[in-house]
DODRENLUM-869899 format. One record per residue: x, y, z of N, C-alpha, C in turn; residue number from 1. Coordinates in Angstrom, 3 decimals, always signed. Atoms other than C-alpha are relative to their C-alpha. Last residue first. Layout:
BEGIN
+----------+----------+----------+----------+----------+----------+----------+----------+----------+-----+
|      n_u |      n_v |      n_w |     ca_u |     ca_v |     ca_w |      c_u |      c_v |      c_w | num |
+----------+----------+----------+----------+----------+----------+----------+----------+----------+-----+
|        X |        Y |        Z |        X |        Y |        Z |        X |        Y |        Z | NUM |
...
+----------+----------+----------+----------+----------+----------+----------+----------+----------+-----+
//
This chain:
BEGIN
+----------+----------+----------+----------+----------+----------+----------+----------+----------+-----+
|      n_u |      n_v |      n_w |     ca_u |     ca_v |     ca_w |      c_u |      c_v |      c_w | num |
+----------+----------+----------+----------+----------+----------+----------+----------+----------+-----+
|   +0.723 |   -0.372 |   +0.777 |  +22.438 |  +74.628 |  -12.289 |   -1.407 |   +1.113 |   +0.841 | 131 |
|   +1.625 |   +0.626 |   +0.921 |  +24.013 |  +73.211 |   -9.799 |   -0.289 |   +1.017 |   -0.699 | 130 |
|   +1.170 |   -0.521 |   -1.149 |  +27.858 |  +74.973 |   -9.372 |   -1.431 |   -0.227 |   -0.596 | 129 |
|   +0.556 |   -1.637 |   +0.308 |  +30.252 |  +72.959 |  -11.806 |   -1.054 |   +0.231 |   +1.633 | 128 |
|   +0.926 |   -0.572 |   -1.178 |  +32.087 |  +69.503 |  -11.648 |   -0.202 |   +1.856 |   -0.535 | 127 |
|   -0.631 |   -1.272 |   -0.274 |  +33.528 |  +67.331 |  -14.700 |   -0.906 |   +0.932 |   +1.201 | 126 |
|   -0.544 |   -0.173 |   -1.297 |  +33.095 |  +63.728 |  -14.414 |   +0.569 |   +1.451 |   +0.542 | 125 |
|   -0.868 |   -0.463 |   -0.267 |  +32.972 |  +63.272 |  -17.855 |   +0.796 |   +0.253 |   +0.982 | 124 |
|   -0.915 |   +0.784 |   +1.608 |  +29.818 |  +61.479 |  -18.855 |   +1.391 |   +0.381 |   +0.239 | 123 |
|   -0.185 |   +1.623 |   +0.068 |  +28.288 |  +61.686 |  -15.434 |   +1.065 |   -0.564 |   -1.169 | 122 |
|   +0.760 |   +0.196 |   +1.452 |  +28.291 |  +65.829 |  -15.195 |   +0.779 |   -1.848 |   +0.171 | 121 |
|   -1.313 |   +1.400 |   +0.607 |  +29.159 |  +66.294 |  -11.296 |   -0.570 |   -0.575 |   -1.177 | 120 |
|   +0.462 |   +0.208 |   +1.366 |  +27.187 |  +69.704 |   -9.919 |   +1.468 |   -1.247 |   -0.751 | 119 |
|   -0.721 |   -0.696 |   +0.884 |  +28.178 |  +71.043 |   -6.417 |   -0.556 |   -1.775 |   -1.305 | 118 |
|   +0.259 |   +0.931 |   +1.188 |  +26.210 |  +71.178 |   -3.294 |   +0.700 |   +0.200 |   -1.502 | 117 |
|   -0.105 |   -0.308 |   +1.584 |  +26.819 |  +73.299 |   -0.385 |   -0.030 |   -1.180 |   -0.919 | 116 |
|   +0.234 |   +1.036 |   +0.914 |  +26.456 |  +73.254 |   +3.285 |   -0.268 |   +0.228 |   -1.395 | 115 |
|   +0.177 |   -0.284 |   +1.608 |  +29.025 |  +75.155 |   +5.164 |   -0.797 |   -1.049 |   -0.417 | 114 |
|   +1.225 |   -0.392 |   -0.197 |  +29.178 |  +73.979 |   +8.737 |   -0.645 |   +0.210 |   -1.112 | 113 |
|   +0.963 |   -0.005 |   -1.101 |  +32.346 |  +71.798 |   +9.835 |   -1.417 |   +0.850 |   +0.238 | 112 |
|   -0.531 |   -0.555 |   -0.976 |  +34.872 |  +73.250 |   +6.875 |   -1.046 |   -0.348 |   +1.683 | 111 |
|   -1.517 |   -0.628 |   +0.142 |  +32.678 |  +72.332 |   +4.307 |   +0.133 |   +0.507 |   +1.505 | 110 |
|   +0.248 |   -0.497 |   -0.840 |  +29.012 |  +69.801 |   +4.201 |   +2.128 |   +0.649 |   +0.367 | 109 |
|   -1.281 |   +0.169 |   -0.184 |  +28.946 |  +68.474 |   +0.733 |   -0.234 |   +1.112 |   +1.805 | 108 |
|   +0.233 |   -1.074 |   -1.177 |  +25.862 |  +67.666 |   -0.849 |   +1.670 |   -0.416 |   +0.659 | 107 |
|   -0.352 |   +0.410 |   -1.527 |  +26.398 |  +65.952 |   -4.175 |   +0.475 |   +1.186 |   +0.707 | 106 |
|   +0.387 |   -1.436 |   -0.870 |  +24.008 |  +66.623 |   -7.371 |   +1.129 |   -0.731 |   +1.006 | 105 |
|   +0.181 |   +0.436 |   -1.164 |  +24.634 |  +63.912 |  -10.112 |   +0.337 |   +1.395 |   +0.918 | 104 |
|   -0.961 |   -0.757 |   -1.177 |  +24.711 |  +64.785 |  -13.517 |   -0.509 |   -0.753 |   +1.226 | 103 |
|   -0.944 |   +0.084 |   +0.441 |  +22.664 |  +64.028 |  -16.729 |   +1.234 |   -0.128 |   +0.985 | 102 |
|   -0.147 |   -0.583 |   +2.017 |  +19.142 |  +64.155 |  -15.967 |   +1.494 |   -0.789 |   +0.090 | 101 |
|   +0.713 |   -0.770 |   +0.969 |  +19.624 |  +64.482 |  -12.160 |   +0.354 |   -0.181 |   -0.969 | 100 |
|   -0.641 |   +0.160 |   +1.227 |  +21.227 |  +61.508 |   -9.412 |   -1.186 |   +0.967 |   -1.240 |  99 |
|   +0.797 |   +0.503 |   +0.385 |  +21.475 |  +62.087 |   -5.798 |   -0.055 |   +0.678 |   -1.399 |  98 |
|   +0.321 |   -0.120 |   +1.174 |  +24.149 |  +62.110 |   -3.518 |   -1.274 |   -0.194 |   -0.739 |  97 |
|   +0.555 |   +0.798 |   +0.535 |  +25.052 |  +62.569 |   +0.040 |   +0.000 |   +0.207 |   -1.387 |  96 |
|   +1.551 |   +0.447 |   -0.714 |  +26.430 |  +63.862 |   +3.289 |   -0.628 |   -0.719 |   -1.034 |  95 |
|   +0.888 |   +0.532 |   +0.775 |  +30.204 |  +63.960 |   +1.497 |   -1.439 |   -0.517 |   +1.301 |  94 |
|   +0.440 |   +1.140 |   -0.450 |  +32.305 |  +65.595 |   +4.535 |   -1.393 |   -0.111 |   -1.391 |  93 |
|   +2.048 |   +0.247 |   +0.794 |  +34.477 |  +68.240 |   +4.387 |   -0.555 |   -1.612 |   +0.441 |  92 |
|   +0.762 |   +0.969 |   -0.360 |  +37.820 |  +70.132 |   +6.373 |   -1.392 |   -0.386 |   -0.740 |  91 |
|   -1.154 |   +0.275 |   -1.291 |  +40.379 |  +73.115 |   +6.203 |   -0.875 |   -1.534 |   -0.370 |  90 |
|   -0.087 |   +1.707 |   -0.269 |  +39.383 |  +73.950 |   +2.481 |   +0.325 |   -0.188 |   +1.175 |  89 |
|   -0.901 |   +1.234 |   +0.403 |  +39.891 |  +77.493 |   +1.974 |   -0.397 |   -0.776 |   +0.764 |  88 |
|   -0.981 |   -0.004 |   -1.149 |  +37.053 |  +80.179 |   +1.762 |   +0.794 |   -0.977 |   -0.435 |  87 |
|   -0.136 |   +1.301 |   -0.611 |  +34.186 |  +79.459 |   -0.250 |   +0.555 |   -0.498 |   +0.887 |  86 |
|   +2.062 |   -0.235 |   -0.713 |  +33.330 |  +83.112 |   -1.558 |   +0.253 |   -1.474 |   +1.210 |  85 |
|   +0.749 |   +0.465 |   +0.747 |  +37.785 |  +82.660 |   -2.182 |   -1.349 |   +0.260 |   +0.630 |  84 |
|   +0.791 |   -1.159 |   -0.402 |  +40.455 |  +84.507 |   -0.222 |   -1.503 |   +0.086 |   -0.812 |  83 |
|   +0.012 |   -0.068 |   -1.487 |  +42.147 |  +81.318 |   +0.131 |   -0.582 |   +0.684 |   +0.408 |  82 |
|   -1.468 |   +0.104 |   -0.278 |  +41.010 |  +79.722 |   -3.734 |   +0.012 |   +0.818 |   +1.665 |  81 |
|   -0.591 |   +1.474 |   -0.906 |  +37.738 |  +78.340 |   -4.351 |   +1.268 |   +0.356 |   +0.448 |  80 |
|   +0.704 |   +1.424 |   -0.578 |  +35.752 |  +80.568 |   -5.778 |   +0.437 |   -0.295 |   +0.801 |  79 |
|   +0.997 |   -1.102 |   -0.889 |  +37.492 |  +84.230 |   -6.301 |   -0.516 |   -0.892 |   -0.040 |  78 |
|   -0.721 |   +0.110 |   -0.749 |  +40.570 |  +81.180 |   -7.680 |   -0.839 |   +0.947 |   +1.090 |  77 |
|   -0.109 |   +0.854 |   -1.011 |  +38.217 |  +79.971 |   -9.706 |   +0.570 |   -0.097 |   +1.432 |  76 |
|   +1.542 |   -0.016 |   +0.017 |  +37.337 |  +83.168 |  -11.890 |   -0.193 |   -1.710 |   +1.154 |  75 |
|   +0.062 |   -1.464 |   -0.730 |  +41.248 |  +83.897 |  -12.037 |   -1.932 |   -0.173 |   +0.499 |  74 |
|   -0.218 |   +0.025 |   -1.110 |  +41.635 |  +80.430 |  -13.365 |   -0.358 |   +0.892 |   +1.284 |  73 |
|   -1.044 |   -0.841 |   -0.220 |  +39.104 |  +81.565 |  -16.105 |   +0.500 |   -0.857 |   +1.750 |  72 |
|   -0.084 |   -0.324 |   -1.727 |  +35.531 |  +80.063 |  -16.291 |   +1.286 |   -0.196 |   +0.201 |  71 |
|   +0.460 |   -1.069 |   -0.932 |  +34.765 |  +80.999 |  -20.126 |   +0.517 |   +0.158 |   +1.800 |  70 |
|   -0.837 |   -1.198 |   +0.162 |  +36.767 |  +78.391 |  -21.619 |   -0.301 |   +1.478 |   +0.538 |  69 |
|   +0.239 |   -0.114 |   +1.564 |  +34.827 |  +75.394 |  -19.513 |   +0.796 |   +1.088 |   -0.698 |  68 |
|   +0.319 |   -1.052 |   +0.595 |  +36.352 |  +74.011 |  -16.907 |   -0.059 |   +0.636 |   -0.989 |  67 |
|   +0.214 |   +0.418 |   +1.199 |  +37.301 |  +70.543 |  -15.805 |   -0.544 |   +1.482 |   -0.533 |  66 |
|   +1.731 |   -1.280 |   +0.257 |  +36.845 |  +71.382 |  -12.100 |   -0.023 |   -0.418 |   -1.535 |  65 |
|   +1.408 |   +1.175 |   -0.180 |  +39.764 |  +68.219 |  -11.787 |   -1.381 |   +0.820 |   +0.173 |  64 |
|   +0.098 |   +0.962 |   +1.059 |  +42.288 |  +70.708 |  -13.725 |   -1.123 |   -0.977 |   +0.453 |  63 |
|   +0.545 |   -0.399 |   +1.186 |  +41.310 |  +73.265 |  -11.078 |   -0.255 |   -0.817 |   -1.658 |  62 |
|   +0.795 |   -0.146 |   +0.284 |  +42.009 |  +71.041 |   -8.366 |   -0.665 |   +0.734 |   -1.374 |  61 |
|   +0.482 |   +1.606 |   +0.288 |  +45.288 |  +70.306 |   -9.677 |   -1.630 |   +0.232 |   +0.177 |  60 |
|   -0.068 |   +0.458 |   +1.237 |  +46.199 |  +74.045 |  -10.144 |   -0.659 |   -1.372 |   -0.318 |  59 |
|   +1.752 |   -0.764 |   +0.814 |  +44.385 |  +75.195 |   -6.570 |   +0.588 |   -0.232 |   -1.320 |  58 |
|   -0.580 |   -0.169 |   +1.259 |  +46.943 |  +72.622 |   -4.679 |   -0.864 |   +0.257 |   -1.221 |  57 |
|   -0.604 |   -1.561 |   +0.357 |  +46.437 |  +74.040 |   -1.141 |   +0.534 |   -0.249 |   -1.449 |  56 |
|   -1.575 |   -0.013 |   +0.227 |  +46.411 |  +70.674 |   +0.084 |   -0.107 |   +1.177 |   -0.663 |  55 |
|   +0.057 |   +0.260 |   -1.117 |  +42.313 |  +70.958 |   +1.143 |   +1.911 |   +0.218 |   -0.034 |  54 |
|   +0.094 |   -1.068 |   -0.037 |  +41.581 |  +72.000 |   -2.417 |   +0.675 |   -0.019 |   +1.691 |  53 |
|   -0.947 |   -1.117 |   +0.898 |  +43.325 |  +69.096 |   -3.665 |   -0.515 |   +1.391 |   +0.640 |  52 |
|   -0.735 |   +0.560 |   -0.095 |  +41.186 |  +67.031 |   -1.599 |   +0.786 |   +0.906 |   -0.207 |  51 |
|   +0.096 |   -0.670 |   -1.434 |  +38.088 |  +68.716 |   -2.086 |   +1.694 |   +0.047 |   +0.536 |  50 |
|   +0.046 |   -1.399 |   +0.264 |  +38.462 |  +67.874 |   -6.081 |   +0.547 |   +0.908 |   +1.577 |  49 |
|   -1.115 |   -0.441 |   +0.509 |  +39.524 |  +64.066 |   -5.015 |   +0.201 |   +1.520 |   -0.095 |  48 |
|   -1.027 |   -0.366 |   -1.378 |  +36.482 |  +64.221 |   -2.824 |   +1.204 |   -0.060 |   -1.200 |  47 |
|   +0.579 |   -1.177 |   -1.282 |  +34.156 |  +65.532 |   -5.412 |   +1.165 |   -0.256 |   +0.957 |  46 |
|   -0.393 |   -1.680 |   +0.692 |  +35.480 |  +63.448 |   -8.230 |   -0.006 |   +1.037 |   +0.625 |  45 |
|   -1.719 |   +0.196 |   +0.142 |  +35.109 |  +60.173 |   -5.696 |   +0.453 |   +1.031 |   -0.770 |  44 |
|   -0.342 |   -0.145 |   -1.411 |  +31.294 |  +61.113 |   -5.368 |   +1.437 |   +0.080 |   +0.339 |  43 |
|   +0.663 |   -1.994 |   -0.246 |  +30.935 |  +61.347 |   -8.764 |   +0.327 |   +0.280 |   +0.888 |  42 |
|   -1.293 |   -0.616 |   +0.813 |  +32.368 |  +57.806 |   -9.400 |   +0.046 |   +1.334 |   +0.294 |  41 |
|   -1.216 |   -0.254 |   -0.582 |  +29.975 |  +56.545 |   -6.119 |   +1.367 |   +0.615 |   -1.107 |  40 |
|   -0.717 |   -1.470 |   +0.369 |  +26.940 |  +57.517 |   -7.757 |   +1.055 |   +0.397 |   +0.389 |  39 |
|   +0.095 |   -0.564 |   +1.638 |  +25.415 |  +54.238 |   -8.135 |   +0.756 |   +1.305 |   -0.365 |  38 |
|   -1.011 |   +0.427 |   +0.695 |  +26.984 |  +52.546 |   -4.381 |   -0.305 |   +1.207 |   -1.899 |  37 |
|   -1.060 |   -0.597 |   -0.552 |  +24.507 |  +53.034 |   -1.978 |   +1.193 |   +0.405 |   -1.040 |  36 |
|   +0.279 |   -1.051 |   -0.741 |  +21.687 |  +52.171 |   -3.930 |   +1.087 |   +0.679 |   +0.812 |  35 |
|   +0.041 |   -0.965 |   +1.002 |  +23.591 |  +49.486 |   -5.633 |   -0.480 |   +1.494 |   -0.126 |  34 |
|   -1.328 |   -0.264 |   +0.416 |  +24.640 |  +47.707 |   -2.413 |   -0.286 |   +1.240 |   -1.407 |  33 |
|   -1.032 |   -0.764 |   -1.589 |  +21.049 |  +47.986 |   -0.665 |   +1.388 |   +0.545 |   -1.212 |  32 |
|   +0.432 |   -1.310 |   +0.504 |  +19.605 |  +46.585 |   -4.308 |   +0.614 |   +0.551 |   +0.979 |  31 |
|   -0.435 |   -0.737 |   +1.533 |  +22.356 |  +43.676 |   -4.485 |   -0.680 |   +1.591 |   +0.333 |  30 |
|   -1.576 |   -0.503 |   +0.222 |  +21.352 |  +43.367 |   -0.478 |   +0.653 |   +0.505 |   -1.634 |  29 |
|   -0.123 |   -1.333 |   -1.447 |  +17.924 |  +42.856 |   -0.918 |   +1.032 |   +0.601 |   -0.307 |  28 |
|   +0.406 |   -0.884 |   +0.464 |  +18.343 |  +40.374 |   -3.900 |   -0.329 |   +1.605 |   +0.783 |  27 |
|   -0.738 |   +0.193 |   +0.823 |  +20.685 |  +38.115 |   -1.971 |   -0.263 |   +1.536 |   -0.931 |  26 |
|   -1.152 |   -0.639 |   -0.863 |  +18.398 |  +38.166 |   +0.758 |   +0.733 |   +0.659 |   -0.881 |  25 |
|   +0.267 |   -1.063 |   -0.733 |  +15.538 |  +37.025 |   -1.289 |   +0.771 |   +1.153 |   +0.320 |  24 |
|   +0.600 |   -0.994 |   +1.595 |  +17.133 |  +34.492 |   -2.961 |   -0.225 |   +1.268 |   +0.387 |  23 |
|   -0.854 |   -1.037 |   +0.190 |  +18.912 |  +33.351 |   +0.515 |   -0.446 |   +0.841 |   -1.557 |  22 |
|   -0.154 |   -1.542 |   -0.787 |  +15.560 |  +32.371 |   +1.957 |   +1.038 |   +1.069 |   -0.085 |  21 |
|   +1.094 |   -1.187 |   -0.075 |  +14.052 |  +29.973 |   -0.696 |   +0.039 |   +1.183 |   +1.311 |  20 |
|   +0.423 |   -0.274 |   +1.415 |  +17.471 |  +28.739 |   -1.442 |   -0.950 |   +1.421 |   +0.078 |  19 |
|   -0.744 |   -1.054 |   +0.267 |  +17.914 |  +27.496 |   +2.262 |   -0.064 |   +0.940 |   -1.252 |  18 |
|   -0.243 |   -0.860 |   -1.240 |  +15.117 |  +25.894 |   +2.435 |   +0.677 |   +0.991 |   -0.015 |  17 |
|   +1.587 |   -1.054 |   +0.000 |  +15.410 |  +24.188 |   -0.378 |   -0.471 |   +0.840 |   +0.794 |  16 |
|   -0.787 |   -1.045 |   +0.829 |  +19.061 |  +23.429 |   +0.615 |   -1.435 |   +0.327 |   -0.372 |  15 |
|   -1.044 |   -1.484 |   -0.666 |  +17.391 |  +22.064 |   +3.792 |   +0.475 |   +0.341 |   -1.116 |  14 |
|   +1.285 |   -0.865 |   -0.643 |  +14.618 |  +19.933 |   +1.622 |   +0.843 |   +0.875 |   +0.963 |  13 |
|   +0.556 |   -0.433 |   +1.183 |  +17.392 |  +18.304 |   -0.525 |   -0.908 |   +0.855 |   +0.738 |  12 |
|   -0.514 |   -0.818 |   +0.424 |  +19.112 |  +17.121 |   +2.797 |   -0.489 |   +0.783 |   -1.135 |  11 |
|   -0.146 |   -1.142 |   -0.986 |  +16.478 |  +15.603 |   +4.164 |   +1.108 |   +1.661 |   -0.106 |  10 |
|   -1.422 |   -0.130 |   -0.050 |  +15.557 |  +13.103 |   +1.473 |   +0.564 |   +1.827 |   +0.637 |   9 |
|   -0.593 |   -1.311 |   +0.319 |  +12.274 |  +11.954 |   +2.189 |   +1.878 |   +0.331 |   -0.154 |   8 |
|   -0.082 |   -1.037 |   -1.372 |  +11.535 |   +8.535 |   +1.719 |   +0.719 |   +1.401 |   -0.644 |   7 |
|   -1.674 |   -0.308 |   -0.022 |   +9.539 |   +7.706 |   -1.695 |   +0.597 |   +0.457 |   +1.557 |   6 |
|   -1.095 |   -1.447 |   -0.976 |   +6.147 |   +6.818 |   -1.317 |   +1.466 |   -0.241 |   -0.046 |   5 |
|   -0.480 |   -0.690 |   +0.980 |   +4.757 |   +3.737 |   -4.028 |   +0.562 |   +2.027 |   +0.359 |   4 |
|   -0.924 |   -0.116 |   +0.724 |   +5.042 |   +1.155 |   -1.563 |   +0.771 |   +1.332 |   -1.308 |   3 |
|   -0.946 |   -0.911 |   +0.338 |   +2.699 |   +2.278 |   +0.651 |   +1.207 |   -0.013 |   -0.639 |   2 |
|   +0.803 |   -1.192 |   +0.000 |   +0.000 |   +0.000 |   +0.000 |   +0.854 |   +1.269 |   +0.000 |   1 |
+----------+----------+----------+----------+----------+----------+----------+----------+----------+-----+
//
C-alpha cells in the first residue's frame, strides 16, 4: 500500500530551504549595495576635487573642475582659492548624492558647517555649481 512513497531526502529539503531564503536576501542586499553605491564615481570626483583643495593645490584642483573656456583660473581662484566666496578647504564631509538628468548633485558639508552642493556631469566627471 505504501510502496509507491519515496523517503524523504532531508538534505534536498534544507538546501530548499535554504534557497528559498537566501534568494531574497541576496536580492535585498544587491539593491542595498547598488543604492549606496550608483553615484559613487561622482562622489570620488568631489572628494579628489576637495582634496586638492584641502592641500592648497588650486592648479590640480582646477584641472579636476574641468572648466569650460569661459571660467578663467582667475574666476576659480574668487571661488575656491584662500580669499575665495568658499574660503579654503580646512575640512568636508560627502552627506550625500542624488542623481539628475545628466549629472549627479552631491551635498557636501565644508569646513564643519558650510552646506553646499556642487554639480558632477556623469559622462565626464567634470564639476560645476548646480544649475
Amino acid at each position: 500500500m505504501f510502496d509507491q512513497f519515496t523517503p524523504i531526502d532531508y538534505k534536498y529539503e534544507r538546501r530548499k530551504r535554504q534557497l528559498i531564503f537566501a534568494i531574497p536576501m541576496l536580492l535585498a542586499l544587491g539593491g542595498y549595495l547598488y543604492y549606496e553605491f550608483k553615484n559613487y564615481p561622482e562622489e570620488r570626483a568631489v572628494s579628489r576635487f576637495l582634496q586638492a583643495l584641502e592641500q592648497q593645490d588650486y592648479q590640480q584642483a582646477y584641472r579636476l573642475w574641468q572648466p569650460s573656456q569661459y571660467y578663467t583660473f582667475k574666476n576659480f581662484s574668487e571661488d575656491w582659492g584662500a580669499d575665495g566666496a568658499e574660503g579654503p578647504v580646512r575640512d568636508f564631509d560627502l552627506t550625500g548624492s542624488r542623481a539628475r538628468g545628466s549629472g549627479v548633485l552631491v551635498d557636501i558639508t565644508l569646513n564643519g558647517g558650510k552646506q553646499i552642493s556642487l554639480w558632477v556631469e556623469r559622462s565626464n566627471k567634470s564639476l560645476s555649481f548646480p544649475p
